[in-house]
C-alpha positions as CSV (number, residue, x, y, z in Angstrom):
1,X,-8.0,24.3,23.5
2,X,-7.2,21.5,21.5
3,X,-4.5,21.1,19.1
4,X,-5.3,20.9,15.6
5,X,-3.4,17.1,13.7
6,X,-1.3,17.4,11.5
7,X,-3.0,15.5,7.7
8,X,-1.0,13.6,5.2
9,X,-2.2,12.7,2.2
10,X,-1.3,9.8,-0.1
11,X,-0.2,9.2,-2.9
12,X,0.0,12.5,-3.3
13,X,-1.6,15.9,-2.0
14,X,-2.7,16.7,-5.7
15,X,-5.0,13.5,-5.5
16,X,-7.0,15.1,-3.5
17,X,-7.9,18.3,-5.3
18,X,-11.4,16.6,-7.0
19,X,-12.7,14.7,-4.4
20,X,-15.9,13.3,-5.9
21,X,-15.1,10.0,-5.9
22,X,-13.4,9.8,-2.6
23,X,-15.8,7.7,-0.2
24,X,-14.4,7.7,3.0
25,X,-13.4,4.3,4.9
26,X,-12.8,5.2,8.9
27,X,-10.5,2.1,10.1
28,X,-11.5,2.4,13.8
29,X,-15.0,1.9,12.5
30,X,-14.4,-1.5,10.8
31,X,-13.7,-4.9,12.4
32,X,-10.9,-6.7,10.1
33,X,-8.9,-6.8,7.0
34,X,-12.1,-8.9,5.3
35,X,-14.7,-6.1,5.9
36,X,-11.8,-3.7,5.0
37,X,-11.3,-5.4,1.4
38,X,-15.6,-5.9,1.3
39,X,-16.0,-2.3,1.4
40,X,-13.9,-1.2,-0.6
41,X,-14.5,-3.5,-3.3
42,X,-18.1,-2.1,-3.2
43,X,-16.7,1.4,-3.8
44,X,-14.4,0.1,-6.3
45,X,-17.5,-1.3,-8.4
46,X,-19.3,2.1,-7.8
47,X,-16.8,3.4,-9.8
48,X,-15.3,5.2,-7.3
49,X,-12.4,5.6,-4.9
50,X,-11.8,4.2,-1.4
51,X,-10.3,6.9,1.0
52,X,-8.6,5.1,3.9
53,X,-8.9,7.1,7.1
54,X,-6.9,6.6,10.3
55,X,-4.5,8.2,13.0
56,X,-3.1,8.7,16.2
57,X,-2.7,11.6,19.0
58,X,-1.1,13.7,16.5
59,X,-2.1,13.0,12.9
60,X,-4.4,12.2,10.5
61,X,-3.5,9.9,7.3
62,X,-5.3,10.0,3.9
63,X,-4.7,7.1,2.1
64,X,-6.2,6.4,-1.8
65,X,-6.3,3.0,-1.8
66,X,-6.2,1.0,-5.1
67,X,-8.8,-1.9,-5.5
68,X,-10.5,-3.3,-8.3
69,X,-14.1,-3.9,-9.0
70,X,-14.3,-7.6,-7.8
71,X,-17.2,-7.9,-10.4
72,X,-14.7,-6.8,-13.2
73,X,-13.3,-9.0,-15.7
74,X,-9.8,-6.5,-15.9
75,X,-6.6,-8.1,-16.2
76,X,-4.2,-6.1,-14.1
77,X,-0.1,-6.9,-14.7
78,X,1.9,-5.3,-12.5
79,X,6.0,-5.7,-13.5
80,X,6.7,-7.4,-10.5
81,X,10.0,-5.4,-9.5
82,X,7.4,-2.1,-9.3
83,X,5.8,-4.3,-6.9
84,X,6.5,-5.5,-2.9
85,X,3.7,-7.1,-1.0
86,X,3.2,-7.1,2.1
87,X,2.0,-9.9,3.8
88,X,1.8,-10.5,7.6
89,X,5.3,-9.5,8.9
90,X,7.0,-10.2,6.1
91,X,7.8,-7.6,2.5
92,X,8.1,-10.1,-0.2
93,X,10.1,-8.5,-3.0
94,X,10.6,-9.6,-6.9
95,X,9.0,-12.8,-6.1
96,X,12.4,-14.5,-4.6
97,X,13.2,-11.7,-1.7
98,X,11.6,-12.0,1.7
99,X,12.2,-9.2,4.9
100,X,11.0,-8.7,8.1
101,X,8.6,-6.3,8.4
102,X,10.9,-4.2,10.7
103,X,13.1,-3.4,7.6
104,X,10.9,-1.2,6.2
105,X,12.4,1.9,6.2
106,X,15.3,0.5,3.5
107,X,13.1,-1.4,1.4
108,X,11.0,1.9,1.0
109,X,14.0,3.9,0.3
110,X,15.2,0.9,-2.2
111,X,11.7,0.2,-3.4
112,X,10.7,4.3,-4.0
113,X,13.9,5.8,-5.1
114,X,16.3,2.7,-5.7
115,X,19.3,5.0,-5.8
116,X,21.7,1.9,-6.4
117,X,19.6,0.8,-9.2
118,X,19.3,-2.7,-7.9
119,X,17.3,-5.1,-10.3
120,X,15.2,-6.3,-7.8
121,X,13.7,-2.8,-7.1
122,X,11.4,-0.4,-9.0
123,X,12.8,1.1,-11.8
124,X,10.2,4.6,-11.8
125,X,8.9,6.5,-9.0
126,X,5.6,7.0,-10.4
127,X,5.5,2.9,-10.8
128,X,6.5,1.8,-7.6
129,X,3.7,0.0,-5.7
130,X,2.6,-1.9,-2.7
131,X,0.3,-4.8,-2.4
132,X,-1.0,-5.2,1.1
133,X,-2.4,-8.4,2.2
134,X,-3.9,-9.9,5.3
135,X,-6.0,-12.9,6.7
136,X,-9.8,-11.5,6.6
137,X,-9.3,-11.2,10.5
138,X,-6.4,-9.6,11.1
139,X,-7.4,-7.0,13.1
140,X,-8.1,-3.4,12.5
141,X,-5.9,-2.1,15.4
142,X,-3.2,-4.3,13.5
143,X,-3.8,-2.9,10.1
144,X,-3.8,0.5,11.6
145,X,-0.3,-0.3,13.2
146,X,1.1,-1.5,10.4
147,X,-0.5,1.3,7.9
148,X,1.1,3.6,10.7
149,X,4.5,2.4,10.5
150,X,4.5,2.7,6.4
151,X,3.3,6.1,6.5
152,X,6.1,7.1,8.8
153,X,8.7,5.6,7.2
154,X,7.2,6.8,3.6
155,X,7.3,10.6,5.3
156,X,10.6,10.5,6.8
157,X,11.8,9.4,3.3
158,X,9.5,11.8,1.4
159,X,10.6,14.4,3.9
160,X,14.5,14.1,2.5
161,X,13.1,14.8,-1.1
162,X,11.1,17.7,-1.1
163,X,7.8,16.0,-0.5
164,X,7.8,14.8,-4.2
165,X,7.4,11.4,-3.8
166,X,3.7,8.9,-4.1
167,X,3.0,6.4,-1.6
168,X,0.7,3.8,-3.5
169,X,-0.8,0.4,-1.6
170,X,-3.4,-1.7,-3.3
171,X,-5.3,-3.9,-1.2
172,X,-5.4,-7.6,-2.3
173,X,-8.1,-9.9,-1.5
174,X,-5.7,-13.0,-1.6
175,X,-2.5,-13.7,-0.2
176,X,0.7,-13.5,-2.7
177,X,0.8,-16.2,-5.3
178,X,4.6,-17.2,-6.1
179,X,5.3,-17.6,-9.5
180,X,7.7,-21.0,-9.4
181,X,10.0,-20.9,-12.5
182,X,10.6,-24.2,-14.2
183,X,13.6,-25.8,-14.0
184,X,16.2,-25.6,-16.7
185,X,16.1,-28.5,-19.1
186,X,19.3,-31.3,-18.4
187,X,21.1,-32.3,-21.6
């Protein structure tokens, strides 16, 4: 007899409750990070939601991904400490910050909760995003990997406060775009 996985669900459980507009994405079924960002943008202009599916042995991940309609004209602004990217094996943060991926687990704690109240870190829960990015062939198994490792150190945080908090990624189509700030005028 088999054992039954154990599901997460992200951002939150409540997400989940009107399902409608969830159309399923299974990430062994794909290929790369290009057909990964192609389908969802088609979902995205159907007006609906893309519902990220993947696992291992013992669990099952349900991830709302955020994309927008690539057809859309909508200007999105995200405050940019709300926002890290992730980018290859590297969390860019506030623009001028750059980790290793393997320090995840405080930049999630810093990013989600910033208990110090750093400046370079989200200032709201409910605001605090992630903008994943990867070349068009990164690989699936990678993606999957890396998802992996987010959602385990997302739960082991979300864990410590009552499963309260939202995980939010947003897939990019482009890598992140560094906003150079002009130098200060010389008297």
């Amino acid at each position: 007899m088999a054992l039954k996985k154990t599901e997460f669900y992200y951002p939150r459980i409540s997400n989940f409750k009107s399902d409608s507009s969830l159309i399923k994405i299974y990430l062994d079924s794909i290929e790369n990070y290009g057909e990964l960002t192609k389908i969802a943008d088609k979902i995205a202009c159907d007006v609906k939601e893309p519902l990220l599916r993947f696992g291992n042995e013992k669990t099952d991940f349900n991830l709302i991904i955020y994309k927008e309609c690539s057809e859309s004209n909508d200007i999105v602004d995200f405050s940019g400490r709300n926002v890290i990217s992730i980018e290859n094996e590297t969390i860019i943060i506030n623009d001028e910050i750059e980790k290793p991926f393997d320090s995840l687990k405080s930049v999630l704690e810093n990013h989600i909760l910033n208990p110090k109240k750093v400046f370079d870190y989200s200032t709201d829960i409910e605001k605090a995003l992630i903008m994943y990015y990867q070349n068009s062939s990164y690989s699936s198994k990678d993606i999957k990997k890396q998802l992996i490792q987010i959602v385990t150190e997302f739960n082991n945080l979300n864990t410590k406060h009552s499963d309260s908090l939202p995980l939010k990624i947003k897939l990019n189509e482009y890598p992140y775009i560094r906003i150079e700030k002009p130098p200060f005028p010389t008297n």
